[in-house]
LOTORBA-901922 format. One record per atom (N, C-alpha, C): residue number from 1; residue in three letters; x, y, z. Coordinates in steps of 0.1 Angstrom, whole numbers, plus 5000, padded with zeros to 4 digits. Atoms other than C-alpha are relative to their C-alpha. Layout:
BEGIN
   pos   code     px     py     pz
   NUM    ALA      X      Y      Z
...
***
This chain:
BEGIN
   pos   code     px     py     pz
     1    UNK   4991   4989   4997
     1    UNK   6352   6897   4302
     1    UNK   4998   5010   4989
     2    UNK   5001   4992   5003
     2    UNK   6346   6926   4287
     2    UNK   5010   5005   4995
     3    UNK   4992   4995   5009
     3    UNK   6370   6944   4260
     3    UNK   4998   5015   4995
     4    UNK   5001   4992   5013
     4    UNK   6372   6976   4243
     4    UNK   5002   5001   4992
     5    UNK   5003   4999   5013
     5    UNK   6366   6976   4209
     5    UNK   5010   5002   4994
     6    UNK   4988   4991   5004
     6    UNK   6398   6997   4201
     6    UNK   5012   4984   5002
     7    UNK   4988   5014   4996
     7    UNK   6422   6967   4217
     7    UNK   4999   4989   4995
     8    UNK   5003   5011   5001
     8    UNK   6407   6939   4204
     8    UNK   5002   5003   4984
     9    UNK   4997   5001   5015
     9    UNK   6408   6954   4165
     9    UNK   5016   5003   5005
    10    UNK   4987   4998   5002
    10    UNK   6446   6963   4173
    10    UNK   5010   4981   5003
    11    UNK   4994   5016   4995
    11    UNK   6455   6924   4187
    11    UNK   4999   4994   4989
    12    UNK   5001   5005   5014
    12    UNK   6438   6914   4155
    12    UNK   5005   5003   4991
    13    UNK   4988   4993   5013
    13    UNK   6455   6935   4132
    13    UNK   5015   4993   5004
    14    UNK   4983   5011   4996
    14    UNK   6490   6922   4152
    14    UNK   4997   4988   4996
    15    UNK   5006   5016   5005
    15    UNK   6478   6886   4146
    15    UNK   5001   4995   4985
    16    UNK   5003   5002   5015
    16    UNK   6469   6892   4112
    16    UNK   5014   5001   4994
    17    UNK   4985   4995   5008
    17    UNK   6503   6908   4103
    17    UNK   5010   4989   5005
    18    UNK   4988   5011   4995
    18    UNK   6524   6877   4121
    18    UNK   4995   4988   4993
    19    UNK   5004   5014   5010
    19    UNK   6501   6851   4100
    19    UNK   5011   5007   4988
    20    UNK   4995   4998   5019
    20    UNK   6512   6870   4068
    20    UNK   5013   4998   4997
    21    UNK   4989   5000   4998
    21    UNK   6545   6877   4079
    21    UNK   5003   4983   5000
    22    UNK   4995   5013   4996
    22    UNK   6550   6837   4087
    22    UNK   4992   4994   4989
    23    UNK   5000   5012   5011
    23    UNK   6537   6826   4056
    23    UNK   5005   5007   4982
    24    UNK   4991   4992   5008
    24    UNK   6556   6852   4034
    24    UNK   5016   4988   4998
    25    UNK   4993   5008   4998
    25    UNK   6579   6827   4043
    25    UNK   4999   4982   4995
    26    UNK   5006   5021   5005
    26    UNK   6559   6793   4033
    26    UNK   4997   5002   4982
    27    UNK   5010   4993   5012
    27    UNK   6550   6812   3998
    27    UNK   5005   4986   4988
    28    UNK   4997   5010   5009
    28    UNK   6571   6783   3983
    28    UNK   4995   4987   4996
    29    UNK   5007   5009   4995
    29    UNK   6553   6755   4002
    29    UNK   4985   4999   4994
    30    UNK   5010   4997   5002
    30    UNK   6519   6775   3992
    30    UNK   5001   4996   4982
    31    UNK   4996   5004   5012
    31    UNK   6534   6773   3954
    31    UNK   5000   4990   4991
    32    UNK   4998   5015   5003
    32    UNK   6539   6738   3952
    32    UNK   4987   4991   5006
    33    UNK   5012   5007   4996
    33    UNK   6500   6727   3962
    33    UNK   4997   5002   5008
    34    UNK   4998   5003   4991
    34    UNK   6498   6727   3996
    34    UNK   4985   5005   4998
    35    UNK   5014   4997   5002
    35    UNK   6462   6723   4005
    35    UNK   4992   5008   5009
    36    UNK   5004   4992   4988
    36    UNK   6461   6736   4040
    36    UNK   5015   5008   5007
    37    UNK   4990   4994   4994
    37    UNK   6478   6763   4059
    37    UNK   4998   5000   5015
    38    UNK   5001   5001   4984
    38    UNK   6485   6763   4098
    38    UNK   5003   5020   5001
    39    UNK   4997   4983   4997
    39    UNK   6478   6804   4110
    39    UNK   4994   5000   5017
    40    UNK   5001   4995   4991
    40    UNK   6478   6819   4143
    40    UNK   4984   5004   5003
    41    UNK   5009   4994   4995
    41    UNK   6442   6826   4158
    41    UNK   4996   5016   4998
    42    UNK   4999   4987   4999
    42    UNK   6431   6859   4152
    42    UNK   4987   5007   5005
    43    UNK   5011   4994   4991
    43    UNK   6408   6864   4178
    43    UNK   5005   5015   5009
    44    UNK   4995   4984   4992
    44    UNK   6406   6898   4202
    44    UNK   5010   4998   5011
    45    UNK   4996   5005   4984
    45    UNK   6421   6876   4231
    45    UNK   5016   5002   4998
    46    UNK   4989   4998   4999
    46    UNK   6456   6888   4236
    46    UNK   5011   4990   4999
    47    UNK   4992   5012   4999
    47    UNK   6466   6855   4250
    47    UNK   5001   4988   4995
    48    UNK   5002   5013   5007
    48    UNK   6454   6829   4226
    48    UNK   5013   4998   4991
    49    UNK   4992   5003   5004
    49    UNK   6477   6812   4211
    49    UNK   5000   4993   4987
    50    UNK   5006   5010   5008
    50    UNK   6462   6788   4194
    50    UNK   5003   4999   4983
    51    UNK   5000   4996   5007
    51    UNK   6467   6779   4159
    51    UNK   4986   4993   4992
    52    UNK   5011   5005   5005
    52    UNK   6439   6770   4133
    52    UNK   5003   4992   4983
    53    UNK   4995   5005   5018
    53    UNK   6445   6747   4098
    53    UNK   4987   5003   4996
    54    UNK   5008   4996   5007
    54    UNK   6425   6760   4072
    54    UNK   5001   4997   4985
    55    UNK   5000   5002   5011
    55    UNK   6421   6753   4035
    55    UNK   5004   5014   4993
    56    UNK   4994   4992   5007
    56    UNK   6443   6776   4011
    56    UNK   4989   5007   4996
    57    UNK   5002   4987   5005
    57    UNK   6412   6790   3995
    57    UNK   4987   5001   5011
    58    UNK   5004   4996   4989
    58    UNK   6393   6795   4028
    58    UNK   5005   5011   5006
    59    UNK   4989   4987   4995
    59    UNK   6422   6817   4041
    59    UNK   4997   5013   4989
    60    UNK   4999   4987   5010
    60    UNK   6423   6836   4006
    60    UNK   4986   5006   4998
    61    UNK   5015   4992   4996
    61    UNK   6382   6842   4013
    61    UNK   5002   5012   5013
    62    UNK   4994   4993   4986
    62    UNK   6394   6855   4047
    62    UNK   5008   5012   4999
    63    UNK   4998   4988   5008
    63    UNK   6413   6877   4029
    63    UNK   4999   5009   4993
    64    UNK   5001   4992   5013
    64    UNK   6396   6891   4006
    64    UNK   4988   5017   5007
    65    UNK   5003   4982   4994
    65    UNK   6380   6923   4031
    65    UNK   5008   4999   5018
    66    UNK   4992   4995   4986
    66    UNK   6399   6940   4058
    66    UNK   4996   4996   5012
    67    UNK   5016   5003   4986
    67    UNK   6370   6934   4086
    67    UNK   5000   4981   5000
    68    UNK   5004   5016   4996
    68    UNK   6375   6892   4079
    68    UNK   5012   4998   5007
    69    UNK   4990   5010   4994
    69    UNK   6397   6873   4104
    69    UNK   4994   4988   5004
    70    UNK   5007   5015   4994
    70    UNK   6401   6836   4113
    70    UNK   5004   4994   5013
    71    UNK   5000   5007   4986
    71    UNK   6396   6821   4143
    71    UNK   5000   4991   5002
    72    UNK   5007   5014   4998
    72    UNK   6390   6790   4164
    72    UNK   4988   5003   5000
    73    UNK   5010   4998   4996
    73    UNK   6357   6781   4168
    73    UNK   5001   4998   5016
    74    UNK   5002   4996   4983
    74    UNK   6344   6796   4201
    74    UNK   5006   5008   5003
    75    UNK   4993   4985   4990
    75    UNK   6367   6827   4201
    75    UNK   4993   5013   4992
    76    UNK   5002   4995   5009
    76    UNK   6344   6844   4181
    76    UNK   4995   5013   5013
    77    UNK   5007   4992   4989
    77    UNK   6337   6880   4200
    77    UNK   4989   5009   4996
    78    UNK   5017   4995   4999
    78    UNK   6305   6898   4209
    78    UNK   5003   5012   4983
    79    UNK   5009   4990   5011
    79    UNK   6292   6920   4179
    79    UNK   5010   4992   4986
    80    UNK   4991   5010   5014
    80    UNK   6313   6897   4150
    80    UNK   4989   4992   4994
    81    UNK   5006   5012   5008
    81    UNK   6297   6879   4122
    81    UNK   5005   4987   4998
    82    UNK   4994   5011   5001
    82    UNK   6303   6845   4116
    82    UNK   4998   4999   4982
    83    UNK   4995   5008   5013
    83    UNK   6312   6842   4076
    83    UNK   4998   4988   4996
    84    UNK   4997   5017   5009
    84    UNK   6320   6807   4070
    84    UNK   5003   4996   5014
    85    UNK   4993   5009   4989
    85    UNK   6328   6778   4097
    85    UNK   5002   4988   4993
    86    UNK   4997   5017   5003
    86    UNK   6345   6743   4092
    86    UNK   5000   4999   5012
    87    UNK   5001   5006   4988
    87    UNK   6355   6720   4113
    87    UNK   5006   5004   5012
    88    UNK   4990   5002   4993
    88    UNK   6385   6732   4125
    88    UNK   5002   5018   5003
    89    UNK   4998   4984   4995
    89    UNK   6381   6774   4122
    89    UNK   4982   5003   4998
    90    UNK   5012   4991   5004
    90    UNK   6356   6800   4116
    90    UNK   5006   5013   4995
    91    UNK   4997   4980   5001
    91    UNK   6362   6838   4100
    91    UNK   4986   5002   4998
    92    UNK   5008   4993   4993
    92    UNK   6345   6862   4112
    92    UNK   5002   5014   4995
    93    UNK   4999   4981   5002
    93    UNK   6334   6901   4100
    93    UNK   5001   5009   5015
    94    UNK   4997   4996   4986
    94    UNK   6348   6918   4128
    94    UNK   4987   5010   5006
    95    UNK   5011   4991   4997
    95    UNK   6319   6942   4145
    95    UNK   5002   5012   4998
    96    UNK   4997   4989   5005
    96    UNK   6314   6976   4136
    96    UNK   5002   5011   5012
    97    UNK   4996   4996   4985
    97    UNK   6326   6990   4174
    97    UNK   5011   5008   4994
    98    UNK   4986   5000   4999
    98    UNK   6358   6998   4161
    98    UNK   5003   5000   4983
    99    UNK   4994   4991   5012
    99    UNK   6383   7010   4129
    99    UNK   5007   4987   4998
   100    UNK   4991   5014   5002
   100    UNK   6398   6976   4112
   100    UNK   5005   4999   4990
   101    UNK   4997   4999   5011
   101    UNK   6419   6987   4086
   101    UNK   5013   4990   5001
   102    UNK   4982   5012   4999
   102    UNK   6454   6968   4079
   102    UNK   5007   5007   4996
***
């Protein structure tokens, strides 16, 4: 299915902001060791739900440029790089289609 570029960076951006938002809330959990974090999918697909565990400093790789989100593996969409993969995610440099600021 086919997407425009425009909707799929704004789903991601929403995504991205309800991971942060929902662990602005764990920051204590994150504080006290914690090795892995559970985040929201942040693929283009509106309806995924899904979430993905990832290693603390995996996520904070994922973080560290505007254009990275993490996904499952297999929601990775057309024109995206694939970064890094484990077992259980992948991030991804989003494609250059589209404006992916935060």
């Amino acid at each position: 299915m086919e997407r425009r570029a425009g909707s799929v960076e704004s789903i991601r951006r929403a995504k991205r902001r309800r991971n942060e938002r929902r662990h602005l809330l764990d920051a204590a959990f994150v504080a006290h060791g914690a090795g892995e974090l559970e985040v929201g999918c942040e693929c283009g697909d509106e309806r995924c739900g899904d979430v993905v565990r990832i290693a603390l400093d995996a996520y904070a790789a994922a973080r560290s440029d505007p254009r990275y989100f993490v996904v499952c593996p297999g929601h990775e969409d057309t024109g995206d790089t694939v970064i890094a993969r484990g077992a259980r995610f992948a991030f991804v440099r989003a494609g250059e289609t589209g404006d992916v600021r935060d």
